[in-house]
C-alpha positions as CSV (number, residue, x, y, z in Angstrom):
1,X,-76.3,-7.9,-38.4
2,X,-75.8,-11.1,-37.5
3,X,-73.0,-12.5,-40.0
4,X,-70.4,-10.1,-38.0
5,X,-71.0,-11.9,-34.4
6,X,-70.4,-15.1,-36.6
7,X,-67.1,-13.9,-37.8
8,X,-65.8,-12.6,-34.5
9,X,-66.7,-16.5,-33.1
10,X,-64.7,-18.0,-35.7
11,X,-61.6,-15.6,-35.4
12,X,-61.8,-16.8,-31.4
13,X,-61.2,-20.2,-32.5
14,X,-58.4,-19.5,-34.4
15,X,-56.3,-17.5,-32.0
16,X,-56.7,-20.2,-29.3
17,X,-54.6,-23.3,-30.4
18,X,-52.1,-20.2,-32.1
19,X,-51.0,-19.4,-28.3
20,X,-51.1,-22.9,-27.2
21,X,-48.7,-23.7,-30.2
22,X,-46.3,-20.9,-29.0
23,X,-46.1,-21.4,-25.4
24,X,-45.3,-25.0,-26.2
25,X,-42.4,-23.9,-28.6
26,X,-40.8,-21.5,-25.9
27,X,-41.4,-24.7,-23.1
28,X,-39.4,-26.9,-25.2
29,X,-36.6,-24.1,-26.0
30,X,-36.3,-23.5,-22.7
31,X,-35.8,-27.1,-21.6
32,X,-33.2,-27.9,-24.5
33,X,-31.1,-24.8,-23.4
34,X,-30.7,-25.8,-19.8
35,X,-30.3,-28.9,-20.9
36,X,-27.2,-27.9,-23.1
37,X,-25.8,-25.9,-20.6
38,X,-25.4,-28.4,-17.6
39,X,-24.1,-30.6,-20.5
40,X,-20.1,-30.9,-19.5
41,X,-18.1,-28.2,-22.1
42,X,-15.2,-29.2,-24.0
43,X,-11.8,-29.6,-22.2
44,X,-9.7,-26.2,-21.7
45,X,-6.1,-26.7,-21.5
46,X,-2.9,-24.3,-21.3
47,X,0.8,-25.0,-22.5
48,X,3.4,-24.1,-20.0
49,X,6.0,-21.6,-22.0
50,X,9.2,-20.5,-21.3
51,X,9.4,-16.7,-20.1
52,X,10.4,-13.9,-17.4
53,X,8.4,-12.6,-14.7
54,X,8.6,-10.0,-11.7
55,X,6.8,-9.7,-8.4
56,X,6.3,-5.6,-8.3
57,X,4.4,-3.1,-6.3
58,X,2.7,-0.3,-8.5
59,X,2.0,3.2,-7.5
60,X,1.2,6.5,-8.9
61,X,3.5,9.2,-8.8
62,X,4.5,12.5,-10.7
63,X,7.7,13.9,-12.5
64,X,9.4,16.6,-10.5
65,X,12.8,18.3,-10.9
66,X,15.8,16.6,-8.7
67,X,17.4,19.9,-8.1
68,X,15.4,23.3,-8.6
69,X,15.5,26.8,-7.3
70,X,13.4,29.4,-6.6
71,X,14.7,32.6,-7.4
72,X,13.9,36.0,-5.6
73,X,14.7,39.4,-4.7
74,X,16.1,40.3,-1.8
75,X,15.5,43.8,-2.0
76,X,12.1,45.6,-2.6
77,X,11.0,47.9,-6.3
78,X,10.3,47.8,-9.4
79,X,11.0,45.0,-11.6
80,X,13.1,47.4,-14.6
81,X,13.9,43.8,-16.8
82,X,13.9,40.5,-17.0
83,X,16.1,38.8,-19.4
84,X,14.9,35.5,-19.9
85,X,11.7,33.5,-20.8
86,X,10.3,30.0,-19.5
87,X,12.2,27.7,-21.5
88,X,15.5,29.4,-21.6
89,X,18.8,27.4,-20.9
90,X,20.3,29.9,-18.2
91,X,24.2,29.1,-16.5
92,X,25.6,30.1,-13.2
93,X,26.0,33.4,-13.0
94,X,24.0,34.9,-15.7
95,X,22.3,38.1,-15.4
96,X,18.1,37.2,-14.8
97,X,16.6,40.0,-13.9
98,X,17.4,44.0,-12.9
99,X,15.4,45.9,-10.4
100,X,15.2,49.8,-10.7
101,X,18.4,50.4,-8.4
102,X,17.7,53.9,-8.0
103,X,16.9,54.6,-4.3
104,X,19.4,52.1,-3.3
105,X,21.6,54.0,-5.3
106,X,21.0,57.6,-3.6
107,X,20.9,55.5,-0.4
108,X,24.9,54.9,-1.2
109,X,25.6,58.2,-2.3
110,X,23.7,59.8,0.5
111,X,26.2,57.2,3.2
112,X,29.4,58.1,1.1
113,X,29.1,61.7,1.5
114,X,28.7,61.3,5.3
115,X,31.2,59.2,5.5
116,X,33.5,62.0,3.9
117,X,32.0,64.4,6.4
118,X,32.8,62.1,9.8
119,X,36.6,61.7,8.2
120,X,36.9,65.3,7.7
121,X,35.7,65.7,11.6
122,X,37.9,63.1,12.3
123,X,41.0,64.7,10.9
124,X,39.8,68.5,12.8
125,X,39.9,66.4,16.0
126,X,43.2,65.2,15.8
127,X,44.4,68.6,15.4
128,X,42.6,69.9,18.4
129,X,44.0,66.3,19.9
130,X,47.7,67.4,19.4
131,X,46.8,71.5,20.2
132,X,45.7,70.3,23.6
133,X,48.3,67.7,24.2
134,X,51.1,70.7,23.4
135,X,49.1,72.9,25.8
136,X,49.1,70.5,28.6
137,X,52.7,69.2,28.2
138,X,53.8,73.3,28.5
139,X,51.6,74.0,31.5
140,X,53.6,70.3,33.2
141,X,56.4,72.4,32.6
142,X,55.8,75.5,33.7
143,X,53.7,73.8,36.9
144,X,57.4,73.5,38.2
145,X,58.6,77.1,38.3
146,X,54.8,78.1,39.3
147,X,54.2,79.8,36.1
148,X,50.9,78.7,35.6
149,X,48.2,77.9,38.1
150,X,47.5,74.1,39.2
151,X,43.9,75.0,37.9
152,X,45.6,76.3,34.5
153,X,47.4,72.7,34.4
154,X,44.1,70.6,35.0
155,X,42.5,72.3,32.8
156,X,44.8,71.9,29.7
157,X,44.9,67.9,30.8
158,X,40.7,67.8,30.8
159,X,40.7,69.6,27.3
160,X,43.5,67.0,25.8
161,X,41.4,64.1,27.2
162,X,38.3,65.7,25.8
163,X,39.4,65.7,22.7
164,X,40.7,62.3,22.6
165,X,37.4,61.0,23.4
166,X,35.9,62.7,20.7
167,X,38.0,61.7,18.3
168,X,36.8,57.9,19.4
169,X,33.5,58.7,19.0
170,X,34.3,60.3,15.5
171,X,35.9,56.6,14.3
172,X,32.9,54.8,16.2
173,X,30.6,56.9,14.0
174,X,32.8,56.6,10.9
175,X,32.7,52.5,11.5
176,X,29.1,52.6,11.9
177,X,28.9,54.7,8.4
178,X,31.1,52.4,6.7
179,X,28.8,49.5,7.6
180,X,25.7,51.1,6.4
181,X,27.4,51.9,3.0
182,X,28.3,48.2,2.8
183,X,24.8,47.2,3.7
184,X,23.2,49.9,1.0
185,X,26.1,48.7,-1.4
186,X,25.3,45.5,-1.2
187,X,21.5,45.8,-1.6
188,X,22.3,47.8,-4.5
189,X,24.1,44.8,-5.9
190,X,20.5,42.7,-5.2
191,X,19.4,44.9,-7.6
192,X,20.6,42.6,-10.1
193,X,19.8,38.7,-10.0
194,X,21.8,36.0,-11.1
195,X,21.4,32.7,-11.8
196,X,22.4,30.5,-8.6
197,X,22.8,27.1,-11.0
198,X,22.9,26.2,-14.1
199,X,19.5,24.7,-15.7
200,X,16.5,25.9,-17.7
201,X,13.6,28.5,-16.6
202,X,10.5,26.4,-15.8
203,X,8.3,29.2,-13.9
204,X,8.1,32.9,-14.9
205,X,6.2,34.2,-11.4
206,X,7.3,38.2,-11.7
207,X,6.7,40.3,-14.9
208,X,8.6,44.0,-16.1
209,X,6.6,47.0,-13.8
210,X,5.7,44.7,-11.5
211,X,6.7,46.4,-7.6
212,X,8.0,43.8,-5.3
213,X,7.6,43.7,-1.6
214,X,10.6,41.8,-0.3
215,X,9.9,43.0,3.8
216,X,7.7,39.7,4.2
217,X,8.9,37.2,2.4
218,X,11.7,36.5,-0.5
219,X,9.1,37.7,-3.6
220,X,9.9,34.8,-6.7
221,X,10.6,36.4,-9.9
222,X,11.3,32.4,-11.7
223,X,12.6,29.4,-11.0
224,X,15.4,27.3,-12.2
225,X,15.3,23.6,-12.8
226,X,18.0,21.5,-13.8
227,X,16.3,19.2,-16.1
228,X,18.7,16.4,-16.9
229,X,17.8,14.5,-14.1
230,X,14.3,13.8,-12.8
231,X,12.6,12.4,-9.5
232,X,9.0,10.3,-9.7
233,X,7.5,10.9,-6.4
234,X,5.9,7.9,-6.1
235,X,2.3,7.6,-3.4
236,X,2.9,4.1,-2.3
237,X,-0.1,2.4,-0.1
238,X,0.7,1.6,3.8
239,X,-0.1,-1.9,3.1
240,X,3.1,-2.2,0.6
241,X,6.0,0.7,2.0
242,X,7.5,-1.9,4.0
243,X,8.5,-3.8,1.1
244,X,10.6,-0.6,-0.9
245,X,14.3,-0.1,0.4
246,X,16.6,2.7,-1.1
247,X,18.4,1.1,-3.4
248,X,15.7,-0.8,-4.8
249,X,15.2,-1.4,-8.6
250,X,11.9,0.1,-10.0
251,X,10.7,1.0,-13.7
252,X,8.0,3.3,-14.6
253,X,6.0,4.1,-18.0
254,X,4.1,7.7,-19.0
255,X,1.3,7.8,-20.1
256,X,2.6,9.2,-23.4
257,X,4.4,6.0,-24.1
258,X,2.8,3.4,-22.2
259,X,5.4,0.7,-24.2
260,X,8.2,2.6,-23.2
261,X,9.7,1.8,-19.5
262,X,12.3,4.3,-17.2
263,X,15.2,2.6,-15.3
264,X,16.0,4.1,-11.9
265,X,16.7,2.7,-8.1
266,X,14.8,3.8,-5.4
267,X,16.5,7.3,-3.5
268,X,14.5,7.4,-0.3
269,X,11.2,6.9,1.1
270,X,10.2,9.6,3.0
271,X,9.0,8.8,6.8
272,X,5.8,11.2,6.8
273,X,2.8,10.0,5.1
274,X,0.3,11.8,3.4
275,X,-3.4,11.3,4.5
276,X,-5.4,11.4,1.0
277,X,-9.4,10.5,1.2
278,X,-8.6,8.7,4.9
279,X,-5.8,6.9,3.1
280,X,-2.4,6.6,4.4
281,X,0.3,7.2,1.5
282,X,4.1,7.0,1.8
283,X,6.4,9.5,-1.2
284,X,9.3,6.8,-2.2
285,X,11.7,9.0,-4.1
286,X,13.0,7.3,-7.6
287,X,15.7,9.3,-9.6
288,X,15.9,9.0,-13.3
289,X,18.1,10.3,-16.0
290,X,16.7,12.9,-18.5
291,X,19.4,14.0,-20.6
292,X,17.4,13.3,-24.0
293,X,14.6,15.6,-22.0
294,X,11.6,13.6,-23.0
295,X,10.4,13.6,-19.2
296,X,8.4,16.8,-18.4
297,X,7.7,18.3,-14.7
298,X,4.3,17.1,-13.4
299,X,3.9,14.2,-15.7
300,X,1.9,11.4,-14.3
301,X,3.7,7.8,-14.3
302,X,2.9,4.4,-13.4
303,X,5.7,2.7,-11.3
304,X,6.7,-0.3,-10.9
305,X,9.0,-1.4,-7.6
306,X,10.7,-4.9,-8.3
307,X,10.5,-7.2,-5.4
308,X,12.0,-10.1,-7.6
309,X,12.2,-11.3,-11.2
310,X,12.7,-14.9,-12.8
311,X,14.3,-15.5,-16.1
312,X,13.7,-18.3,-18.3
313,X,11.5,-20.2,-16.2
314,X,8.0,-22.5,-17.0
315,X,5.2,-20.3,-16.7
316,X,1.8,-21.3,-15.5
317,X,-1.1,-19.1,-15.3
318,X,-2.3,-18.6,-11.6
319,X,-5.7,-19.5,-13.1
320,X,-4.5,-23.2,-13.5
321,X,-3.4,-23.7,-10.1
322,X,-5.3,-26.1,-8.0
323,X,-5.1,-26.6,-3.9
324,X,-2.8,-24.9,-2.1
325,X,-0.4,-27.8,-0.5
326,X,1.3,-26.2,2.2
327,X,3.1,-29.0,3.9
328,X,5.4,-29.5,0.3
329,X,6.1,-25.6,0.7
330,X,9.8,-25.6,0.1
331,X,12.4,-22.9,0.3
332,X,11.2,-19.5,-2.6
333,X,8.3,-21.3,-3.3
334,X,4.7,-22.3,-2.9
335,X,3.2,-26.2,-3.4
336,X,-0.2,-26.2,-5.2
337,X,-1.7,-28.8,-7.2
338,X,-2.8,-29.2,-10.7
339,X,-4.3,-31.3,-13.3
340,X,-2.1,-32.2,-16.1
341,X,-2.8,-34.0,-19.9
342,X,-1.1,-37.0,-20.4
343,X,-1.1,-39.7,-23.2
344,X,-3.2,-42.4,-20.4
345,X,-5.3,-39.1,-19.4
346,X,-5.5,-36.4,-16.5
347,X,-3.0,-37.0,-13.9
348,X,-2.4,-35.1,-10.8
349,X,0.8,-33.3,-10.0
350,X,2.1,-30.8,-6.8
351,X,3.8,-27.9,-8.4
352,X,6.0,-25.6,-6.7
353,X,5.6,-21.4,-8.1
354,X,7.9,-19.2,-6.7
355,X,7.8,-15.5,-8.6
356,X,4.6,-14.6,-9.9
357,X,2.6,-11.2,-11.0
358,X,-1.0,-11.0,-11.1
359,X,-1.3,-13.4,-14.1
360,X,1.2,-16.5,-14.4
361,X,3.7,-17.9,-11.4
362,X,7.7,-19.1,-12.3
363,X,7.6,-23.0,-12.1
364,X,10.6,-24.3,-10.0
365,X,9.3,-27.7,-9.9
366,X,7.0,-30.4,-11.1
367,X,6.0,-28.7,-15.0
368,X,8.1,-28.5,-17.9
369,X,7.8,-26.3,-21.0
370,X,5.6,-28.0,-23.2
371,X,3.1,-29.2,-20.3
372,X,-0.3,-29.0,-20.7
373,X,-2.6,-28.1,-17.6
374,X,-6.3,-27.9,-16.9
375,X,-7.9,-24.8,-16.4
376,X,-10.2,-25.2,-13.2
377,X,-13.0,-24.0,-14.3
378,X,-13.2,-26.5,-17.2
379,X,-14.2,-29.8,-16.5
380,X,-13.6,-32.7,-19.2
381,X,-16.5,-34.5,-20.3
382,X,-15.1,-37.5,-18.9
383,X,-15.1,-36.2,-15.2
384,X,-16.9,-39.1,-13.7
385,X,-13.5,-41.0,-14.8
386,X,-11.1,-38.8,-13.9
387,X,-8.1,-39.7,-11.1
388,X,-8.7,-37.9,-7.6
389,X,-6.3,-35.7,-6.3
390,X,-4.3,-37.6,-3.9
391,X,-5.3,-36.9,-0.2
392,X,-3.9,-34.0,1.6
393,X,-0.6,-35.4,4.2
């Protein structure tokens, strides 16, 4: 009984100087770690190259026909055909679609044959036109030797007038029949749509049986795009519409082919904005040609408007640039200062950048290709030695 409390003592004195052992290894890790890192790193440098870059504003936007039509019936019924399908490359003039013309044509037939009868009426009244004018010319005659009665006379003149004035209202009625036949003919000729432009079918809205009700509103049966050339309708930010013109130069990528970049010049920017999420967007309009159709309505694209671009210049990366030295500003550019590698060590230098993009900045003074700069954040382990930038004028 008593060798177990023995053995439970001696297992105590083991674990004890154990721990102390560990927690004095982690101490000492811990102290040589922060003791590396506020050791200075090694130097970080960057060569200045030779390259292009542009100052752009990017916005989203989507693909959308230039020119496109929707095309409806004027005329209410049944939809009796449709000859195309989405897809189909359709010209001016081509048959689309047929609507049963069947009332519209009774409707015609129904006007013709009054207009027949109204003629027909037209032609009795001039007969009774020239029986009353022969009556009332004999009675003027016979008014002189008191043959007939002055009563006889008037009332052969009142019959001729009557006459005449029906005969007006026969050819005001026959007028009015001919323009509801043209009206019913021409209706029956909106029985059958045709293609207002050339261009290909994008939208199918209408389908064979399907009863139209053209007293509202113009029903759409499809619409017609012309495809070879598109328009991005770009959503650019309030803080950046200022700085797009028409005529401007912008590029844009899909993101099918994110490598691949679209030409095109700003159209228009359109002077309503669109409120999206209590932000204020602006549509710039950017046309682009699509003859090889590889552009698709209601893509998504990423556009690029090109404020200005520099070829063949120094680069420097923006994260290499020092102090900004406004006083040595000169014209297209901005003075900063930097740090660069020379055979005697780090000297400073005032560089002007003029065109940059988010990353590097065109040199157009003070670094040549072939330069090598410090990058700020890397100190050189000789930093209590290093030259001071000069002080600021």
């Amino acid at each position: 009984m008593e060798a177990a409390p023995r053995r439970a003592r001696r297992a105590k004195w083991w674990i004890l100087p154990l721990l102390a052992a560990i927690g004095g290894g982690a101490y000492w890790y811990q102290q040589k770690s922060a003791s590396e890192a506020s050791a200075p790193g090694p130097e970080s440098f960057v060569t200045i190259a030779q390259g292009t870059v542009e100052e752009v504003v990017t916005a989203q936007g989507k693909l959308e026909p230039r020119e496109y039509v929707d095309v409806g019936a004027q005329v209410s019924g049944q939809v009796k055909r449709i000859h195309v399908e989405i897809g189909d490359v359709v010209k001016k003039g081509q048959l689309l679609a047929e609507i049963d013309p069947r009332v519209y044509e009774a409707r015609v037939q129904a006007n013709e044959a009054r207009l027949r009868t109204l003629r027909a009426q037209l032609a009795e009244q001039q007969a009774q036109i020239r029986l009353a004018d022969r009556i009332y010319s004999r009675n003027k005659r016979l008014i002189a030797e008191q043959a007939v009665s002055q009563e006889a006379l008037e009332d052969s003149e009142t019959n001729w007038r009557v006459a005449q004035a029906r005969a007006d209202s026969l050819r005001a009625q026959i007028e009015e029949a001919e323009s509801t036949l043209d009206g019913d003919r021409t209706n029956l000729t909106f029985t059958k749509i045709f293609a207002p432009m050339d261009g290909t079918v994008v939208l199918q809205s209408a389908q064979e049986g399907q009863t139209l009700n053209a007293v509202q509103q113009a029903p759409v049966i499809v619409q017609l795009a012309n495809l070879d050339r598109m328009t991005v309708r770009a959503q650019v930010a309030e803080a950046d519409v200022m700085r797009i013109t028409p005529g401007q130069s912008a590029y844009f990528t899909t993101l099918g082919a994110m490598d691949d970049r679209w030409q095109g010049e700003v159209r228009q920017v359109l002077p309503s904005p669109e409120v999206i999420n209590e932000v204020v967007l602006y549509n710039a309009l950017l046309d682009v040609d699509n003859r090889d159709r590889r552009l698709m309505t209601g893509m998504s694209v990423q556009v690029f408007f090109v404020l200005g671009r520099a070829e063949d210049k120094p680069l420097v990366p923006l994260a290499a640039l020092g102090e900004r030295v406004p006083d040595a500003d000169q014209a297209g550019g901005e003075a900063h200062r930097v740090q660069v590698k020379t055979a005697t060590g780090m000297a400073p230098r005032v560089v002007q950048v003029g065109i940059r993009n988010r990353r590097v900045g065109a040199v157009l003074e003070g670094l040549e290709v072939g330069d090598e700069v410090l990058l700020p954040g890397a100190m050189p382990a000789a930093a209590a030695g290093m030259p001071k930038f000069p002080p600021r004028l």
